[in-house]
C-alpha positions as CSV (number, residue, x, y, z in Angstrom):
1,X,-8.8,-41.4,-24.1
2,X,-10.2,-38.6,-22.3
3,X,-14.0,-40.4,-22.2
4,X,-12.6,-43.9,-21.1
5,X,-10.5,-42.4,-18.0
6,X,-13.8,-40.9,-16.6
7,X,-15.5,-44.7,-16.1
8,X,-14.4,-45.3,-12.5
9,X,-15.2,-41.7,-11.3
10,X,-18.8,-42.0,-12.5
11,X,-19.3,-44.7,-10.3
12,X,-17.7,-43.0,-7.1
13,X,-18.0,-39.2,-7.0
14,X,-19.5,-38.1,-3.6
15,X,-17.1,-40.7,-1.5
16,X,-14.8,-38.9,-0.9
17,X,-15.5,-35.2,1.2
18,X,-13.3,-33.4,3.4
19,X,-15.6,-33.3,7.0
20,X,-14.9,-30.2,9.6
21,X,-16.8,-30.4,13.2
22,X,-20.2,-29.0,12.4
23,X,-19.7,-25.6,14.2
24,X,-17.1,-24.9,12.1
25,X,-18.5,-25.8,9.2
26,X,-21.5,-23.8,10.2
27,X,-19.2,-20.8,10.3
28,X,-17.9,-21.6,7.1
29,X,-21.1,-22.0,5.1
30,X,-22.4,-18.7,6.9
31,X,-19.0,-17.1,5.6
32,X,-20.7,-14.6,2.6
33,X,-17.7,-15.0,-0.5
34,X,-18.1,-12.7,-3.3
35,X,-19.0,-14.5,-7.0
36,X,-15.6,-15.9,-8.8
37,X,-13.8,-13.3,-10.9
38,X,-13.8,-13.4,-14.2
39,X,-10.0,-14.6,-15.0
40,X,-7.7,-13.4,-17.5
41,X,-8.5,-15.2,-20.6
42,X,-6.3,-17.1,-23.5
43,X,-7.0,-15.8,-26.8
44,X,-5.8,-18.8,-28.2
45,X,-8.5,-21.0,-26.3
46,X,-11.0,-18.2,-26.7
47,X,-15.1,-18.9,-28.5
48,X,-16.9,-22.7,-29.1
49,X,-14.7,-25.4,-29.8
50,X,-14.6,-29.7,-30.6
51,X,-12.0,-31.9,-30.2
52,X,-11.2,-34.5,-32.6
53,X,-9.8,-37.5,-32.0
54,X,-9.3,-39.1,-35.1
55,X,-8.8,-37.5,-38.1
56,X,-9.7,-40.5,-40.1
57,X,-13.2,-40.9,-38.2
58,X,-14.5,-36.9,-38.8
59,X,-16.2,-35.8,-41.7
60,X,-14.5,-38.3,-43.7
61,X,-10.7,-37.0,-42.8
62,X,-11.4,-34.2,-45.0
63,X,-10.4,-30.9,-43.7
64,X,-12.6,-28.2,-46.2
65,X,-15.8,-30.6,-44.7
66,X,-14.6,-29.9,-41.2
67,X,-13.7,-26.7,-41.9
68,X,-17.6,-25.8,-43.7
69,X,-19.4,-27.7,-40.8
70,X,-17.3,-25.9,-38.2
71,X,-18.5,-22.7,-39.7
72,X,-22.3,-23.1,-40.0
73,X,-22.7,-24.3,-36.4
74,X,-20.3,-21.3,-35.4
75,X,-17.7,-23.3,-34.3
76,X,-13.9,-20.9,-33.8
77,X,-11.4,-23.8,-33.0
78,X,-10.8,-27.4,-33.6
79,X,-8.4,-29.2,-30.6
80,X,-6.8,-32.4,-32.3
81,X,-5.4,-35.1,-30.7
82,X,-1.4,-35.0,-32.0
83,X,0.5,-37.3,-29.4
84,X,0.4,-39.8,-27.0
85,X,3.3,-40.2,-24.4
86,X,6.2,-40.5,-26.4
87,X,4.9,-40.6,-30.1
88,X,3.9,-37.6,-32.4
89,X,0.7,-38.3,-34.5
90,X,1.0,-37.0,-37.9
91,X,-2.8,-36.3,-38.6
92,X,-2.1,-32.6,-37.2
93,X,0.9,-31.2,-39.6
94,X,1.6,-28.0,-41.3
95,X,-1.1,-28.3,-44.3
96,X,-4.0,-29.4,-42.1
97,X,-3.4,-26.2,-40.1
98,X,-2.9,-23.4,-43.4
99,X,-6.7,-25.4,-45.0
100,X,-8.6,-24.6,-41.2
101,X,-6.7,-21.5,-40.5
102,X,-8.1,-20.4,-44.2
103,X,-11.7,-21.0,-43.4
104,X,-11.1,-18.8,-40.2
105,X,-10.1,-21.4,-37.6
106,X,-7.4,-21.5,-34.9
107,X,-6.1,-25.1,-34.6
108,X,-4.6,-26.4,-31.4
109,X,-2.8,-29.7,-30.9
110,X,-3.5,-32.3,-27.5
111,X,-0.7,-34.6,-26.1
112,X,-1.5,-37.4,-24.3
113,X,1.1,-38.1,-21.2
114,X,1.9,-40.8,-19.2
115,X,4.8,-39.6,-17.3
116,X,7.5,-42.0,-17.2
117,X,9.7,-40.5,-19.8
118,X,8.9,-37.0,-19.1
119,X,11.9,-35.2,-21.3
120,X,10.8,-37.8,-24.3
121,X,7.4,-36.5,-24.0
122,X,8.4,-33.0,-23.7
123,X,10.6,-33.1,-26.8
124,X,7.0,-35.0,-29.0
125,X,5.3,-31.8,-27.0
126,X,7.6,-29.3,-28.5
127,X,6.9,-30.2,-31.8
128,X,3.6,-30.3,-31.9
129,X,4.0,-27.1,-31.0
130,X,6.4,-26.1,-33.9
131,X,3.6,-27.8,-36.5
132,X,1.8,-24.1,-36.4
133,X,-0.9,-24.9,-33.4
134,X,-2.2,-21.8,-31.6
135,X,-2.0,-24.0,-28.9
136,X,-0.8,-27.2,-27.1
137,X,-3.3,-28.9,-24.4
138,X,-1.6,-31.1,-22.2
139,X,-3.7,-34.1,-21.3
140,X,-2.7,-36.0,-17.9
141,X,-5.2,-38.5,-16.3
142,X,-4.4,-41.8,-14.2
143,X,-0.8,-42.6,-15.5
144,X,0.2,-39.3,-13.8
145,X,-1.3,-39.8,-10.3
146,X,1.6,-39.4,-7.5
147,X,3.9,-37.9,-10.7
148,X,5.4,-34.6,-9.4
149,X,8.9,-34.9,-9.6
150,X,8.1,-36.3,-13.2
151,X,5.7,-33.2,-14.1
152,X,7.7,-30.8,-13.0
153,X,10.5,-32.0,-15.1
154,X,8.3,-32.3,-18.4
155,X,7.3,-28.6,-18.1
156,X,10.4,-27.3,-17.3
157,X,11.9,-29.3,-20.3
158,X,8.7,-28.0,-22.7
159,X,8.7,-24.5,-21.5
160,X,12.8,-24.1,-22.3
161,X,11.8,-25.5,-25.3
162,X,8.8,-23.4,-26.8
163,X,9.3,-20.3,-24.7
164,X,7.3,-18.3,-22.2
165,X,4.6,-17.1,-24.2
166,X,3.7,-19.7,-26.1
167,X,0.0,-20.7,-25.1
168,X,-0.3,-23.8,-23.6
169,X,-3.1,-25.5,-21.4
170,X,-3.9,-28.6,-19.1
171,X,-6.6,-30.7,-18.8
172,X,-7.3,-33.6,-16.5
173,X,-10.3,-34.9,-14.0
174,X,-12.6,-31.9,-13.1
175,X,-12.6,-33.0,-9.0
176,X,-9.4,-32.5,-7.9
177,X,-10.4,-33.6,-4.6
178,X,-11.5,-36.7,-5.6
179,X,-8.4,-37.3,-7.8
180,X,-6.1,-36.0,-4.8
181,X,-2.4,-37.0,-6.4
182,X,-2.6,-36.1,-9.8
183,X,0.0,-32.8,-9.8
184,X,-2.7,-30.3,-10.9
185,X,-0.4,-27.7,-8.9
186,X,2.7,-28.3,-10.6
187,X,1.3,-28.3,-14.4
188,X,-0.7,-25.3,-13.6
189,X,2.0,-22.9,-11.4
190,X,3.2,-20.2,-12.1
191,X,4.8,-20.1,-15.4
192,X,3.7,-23.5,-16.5
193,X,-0.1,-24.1,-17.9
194,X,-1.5,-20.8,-19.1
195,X,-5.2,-22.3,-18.8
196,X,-7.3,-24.4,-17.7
197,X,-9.6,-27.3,-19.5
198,X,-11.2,-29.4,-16.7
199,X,-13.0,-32.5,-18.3
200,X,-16.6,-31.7,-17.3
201,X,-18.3,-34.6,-18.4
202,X,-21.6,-34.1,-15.8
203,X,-23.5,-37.3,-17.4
204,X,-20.7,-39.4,-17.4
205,X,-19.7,-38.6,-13.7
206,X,-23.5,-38.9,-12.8
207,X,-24.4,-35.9,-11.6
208,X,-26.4,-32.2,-13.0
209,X,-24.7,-29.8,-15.2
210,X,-25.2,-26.7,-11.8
211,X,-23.2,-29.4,-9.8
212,X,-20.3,-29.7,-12.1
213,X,-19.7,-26.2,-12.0
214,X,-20.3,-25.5,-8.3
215,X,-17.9,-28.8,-7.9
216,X,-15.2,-28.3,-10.1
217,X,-15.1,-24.6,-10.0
218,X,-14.8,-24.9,-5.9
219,X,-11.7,-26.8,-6.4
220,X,-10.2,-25.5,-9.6
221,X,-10.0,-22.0,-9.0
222,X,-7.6,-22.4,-6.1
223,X,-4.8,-22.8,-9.2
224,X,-5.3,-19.2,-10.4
225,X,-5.9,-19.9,-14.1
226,X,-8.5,-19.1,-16.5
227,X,-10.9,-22.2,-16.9
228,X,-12.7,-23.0,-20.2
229,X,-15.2,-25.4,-19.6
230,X,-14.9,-28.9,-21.2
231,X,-18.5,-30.1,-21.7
232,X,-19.4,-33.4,-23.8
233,X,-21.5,-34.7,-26.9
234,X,-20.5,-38.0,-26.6
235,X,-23.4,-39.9,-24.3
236,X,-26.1,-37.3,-26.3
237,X,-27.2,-35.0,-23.5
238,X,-30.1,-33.3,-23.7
239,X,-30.6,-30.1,-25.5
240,X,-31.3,-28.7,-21.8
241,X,-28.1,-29.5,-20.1
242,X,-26.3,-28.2,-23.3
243,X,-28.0,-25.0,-23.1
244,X,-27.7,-25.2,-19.4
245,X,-23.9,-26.0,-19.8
246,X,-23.0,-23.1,-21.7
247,X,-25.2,-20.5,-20.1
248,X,-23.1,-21.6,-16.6
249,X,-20.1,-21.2,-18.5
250,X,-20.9,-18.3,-19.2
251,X,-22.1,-17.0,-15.8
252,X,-19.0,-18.2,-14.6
253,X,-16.3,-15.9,-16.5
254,X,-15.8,-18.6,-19.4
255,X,-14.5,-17.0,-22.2
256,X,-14.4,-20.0,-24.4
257,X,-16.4,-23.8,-23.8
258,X,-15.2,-26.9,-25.4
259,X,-16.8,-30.2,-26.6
260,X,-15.8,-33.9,-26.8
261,X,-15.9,-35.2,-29.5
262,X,-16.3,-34.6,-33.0
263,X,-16.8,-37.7,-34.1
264,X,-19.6,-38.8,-31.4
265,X,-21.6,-35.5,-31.8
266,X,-25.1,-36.4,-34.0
267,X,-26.4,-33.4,-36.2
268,X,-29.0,-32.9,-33.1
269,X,-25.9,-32.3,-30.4
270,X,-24.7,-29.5,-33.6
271,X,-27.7,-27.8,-33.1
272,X,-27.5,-27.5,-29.5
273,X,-24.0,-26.4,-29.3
274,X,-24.9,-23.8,-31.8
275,X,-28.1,-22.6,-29.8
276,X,-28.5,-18.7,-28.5
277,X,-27.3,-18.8,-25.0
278,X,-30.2,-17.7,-22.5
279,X,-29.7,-15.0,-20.0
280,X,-29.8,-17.0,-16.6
281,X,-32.4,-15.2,-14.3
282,X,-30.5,-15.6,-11.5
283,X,-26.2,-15.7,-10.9
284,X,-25.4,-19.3,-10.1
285,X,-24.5,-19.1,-6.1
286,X,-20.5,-18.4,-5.3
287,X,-18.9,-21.9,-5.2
288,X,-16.7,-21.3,-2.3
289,X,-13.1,-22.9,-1.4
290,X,-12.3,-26.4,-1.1
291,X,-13.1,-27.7,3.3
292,X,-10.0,-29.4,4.8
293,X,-10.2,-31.2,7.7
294,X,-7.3,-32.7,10.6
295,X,-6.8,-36.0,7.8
296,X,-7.0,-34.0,4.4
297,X,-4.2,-34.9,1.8
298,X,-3.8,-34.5,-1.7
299,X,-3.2,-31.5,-4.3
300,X,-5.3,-29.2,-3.2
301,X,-3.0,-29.0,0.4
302,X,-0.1,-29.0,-2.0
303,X,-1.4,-26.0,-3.4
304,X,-2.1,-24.4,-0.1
305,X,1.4,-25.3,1.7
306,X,2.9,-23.5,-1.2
307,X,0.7,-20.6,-0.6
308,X,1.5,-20.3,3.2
309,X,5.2,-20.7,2.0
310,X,4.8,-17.6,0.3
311,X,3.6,-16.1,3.3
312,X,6.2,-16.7,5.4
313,X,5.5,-20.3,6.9
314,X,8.8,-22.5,7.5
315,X,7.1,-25.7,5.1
316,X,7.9,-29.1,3.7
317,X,5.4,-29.8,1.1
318,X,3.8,-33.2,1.9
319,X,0.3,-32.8,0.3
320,X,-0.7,-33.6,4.0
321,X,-2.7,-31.1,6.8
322,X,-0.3,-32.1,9.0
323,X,0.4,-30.0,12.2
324,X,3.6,-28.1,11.3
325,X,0.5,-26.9,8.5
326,X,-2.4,-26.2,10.6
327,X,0.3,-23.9,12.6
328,X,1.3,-22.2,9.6
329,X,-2.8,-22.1,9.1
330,X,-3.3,-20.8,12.3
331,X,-0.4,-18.1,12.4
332,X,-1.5,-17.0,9.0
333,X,-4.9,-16.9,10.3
334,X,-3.8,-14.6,13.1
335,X,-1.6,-11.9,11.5
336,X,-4.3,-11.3,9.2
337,X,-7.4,-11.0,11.8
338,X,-9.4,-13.7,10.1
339,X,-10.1,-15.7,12.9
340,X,-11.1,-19.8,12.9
341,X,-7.6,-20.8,14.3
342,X,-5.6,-23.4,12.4
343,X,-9.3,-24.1,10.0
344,X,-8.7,-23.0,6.5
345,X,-12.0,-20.6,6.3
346,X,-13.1,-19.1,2.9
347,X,-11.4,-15.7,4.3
348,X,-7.7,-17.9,4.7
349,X,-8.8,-18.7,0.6
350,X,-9.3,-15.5,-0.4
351,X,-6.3,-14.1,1.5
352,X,-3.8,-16.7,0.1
353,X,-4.6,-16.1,-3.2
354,X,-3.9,-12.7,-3.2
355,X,-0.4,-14.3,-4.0
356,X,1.7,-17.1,-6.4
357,X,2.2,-20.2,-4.8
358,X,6.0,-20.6,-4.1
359,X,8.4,-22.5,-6.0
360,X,9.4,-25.6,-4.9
361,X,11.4,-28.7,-6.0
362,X,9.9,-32.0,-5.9
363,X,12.1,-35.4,-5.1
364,X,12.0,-38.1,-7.2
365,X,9.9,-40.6,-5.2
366,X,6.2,-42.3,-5.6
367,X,4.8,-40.1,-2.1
368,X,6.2,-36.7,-3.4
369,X,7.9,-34.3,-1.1
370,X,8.9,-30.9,-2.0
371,X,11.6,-27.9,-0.6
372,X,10.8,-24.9,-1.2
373,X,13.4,-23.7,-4.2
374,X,16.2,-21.3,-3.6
């Protein structure tokens, strides 16, 4: 589950950083960047919400006790768990929905992948989606590291299946950079993913609640969705850090925060999840752009060679700063006056994302390659 995948990253955040000689990195950090943007939001994923994991294990599987609790502790949406890989769980169905949806809730289904049969789990997808969700969150962890040509397939298959505008999110590891081949940039491109749900589980990784949110919104917001904030019960944080938690959020642009779980969170954790949100007296600082260095692989240089291919550069994507890259870096660099030669400066950020990474086609192979698509 989405608590159990987090065990090995709370013991070795902070390994991994991408280094840059120290006069550039110097320039960098002197580099003023504006505060993030407040993204577009999902109205769907919008207000406070819990996720449930079993049905059977909250409130006694009854939904009109769900449904009352929900509403004193001014709770607007319950996310159920409603597959894993290539099974649909039956605990979110049609009458679940109508009862929650009657005592003014939105209901929205997760689905567990793995990725080896991605059509399988696209078809299980779909349906959860025809059940009556608002929504359909995409959980991929671990099984999917390396899975591109496998994720791009799945959401291909799910989107031809429930349409363009049906609302559907992601949610996975909050440090990209630390989980470098998980496909964040194919299940949140352009016409995929709609939002956003990073797994922000700050006690469980080890670290402070301003950290996680400097840290994952540094190397989420590169993907150019809306991010709701996944925060957690489970482990009983302090009242502090929750209050802390959803204040950031809010600083941030977060139009809606989430919670795991149900089922782990005491009458105490209600309370704080349900607390008036303090005005922060000062803006949290601007979390910048993700540093890349001569050896820097993984996702987030996915993400960028598809953004220089948009821009003109002649690009294989290898999920690799190779040099062909730091050349489309540098040229990039050049024709817009930013300076810092082939270094990917918060200015070469800013700039890229002005546009939608490129489409590309991913082969079928454990190292993924991609062409850009035709």
């Amino acid at each position: 589950m989405l608590r159990y995948a987090l065990t090995a990253l709370a013991l070795a955040v902070g390994l991994l950083t991408f280094a840059l000689p120290t006069a550039v990195a110097r320039a960098q950090a002197s580099t003023p960047t504006p505060a993030p943007a407040a993204p577009e939001s999902v109205p769907a994923f919008d207000g406070d919400a819990l996720w449930i994991w079993l049905m059977d294990r909250t409130e006694g599987g009854s939904a009109e006790r769900i449904a009352a609790r929900a509403r004193r502790h001014g709770l607007e949406l319950v996310i159920l768990k409603a597959g894993g890989e290539r099974v649909q769980w039956t605990q979110l169905n049609p009458q679940l929905i109508a009862t929650l949806r009657g005592a003014g809730l939105r209901v929205c289904g997760y689905h567990f992948i793995f990725g080896r049969h991605p059509i399988a789990e696209a078809r299980v997808s779909a349906r959860i989606a025809r059940t009556g969700a608002d929504c359909l969150v995409i959980d991929a962890e671990s099984d999917y590291k390396g899975r591109y040509w496998e994720a791009e397939r799945y959401m291909r298959a799910l989107r031809r299946m429930v349409g363009p505008d049906y609302p559907i999110g992601f949610t996975s590891f909050p440090y990209v950079h630390y989980h470098a081949t998980v496909p964040y940039s194919v299940f949140l491109a352009p016409g995929a993913a709609d939002f956003n749900v990073p797994q922000m589980y700050w006690r469980a990784i080890g670290t402070s609640v301003d950290q996680i949110f400097q840290t994952t919104y540094r190397h989420n917001r590169i993907y150019r969705k809306p991010i709701y904030p996944l925060g957690q019960t489970w482990m009983q944080p302090p009242r502090r850090q929750v209050v802390r938690f959803r204040a950031l959020a809010q600083a941030y642009g977060a139009t809606g925060v989430s919670w795991w779980s149900w089922q782990e969170t005491t009458a105490r954790d209600f309370l704080n999840i349900a607390a008036p949100v303090p005005t922060l007296r000062r803006a949290p600082p601007d979390p910048g752009y993700p540093t890349l260095g001569s050896y820097s692989r993984g996702d987030i240089v996915a993400q960028l060679q598809q953004l220089l291919i948009t821009a003109g550069a002649k690009l294989r994507v290898t999920a690799r700063l190779d040099a062909r890259t730091v050349a489309a870096v540098a040229s990039f660099n050049r024709r817009n006056r930013l300076g810092g030669g082939g270094w990917v400066s918060p200015a070469t950020w800013r700039a890229l994302l002005a546009r939608d990474p490129a489409p590309v086609t991913w082969r079928a192979r454990t190292h993924a390659v991609a062409r850009a698509a035709r």
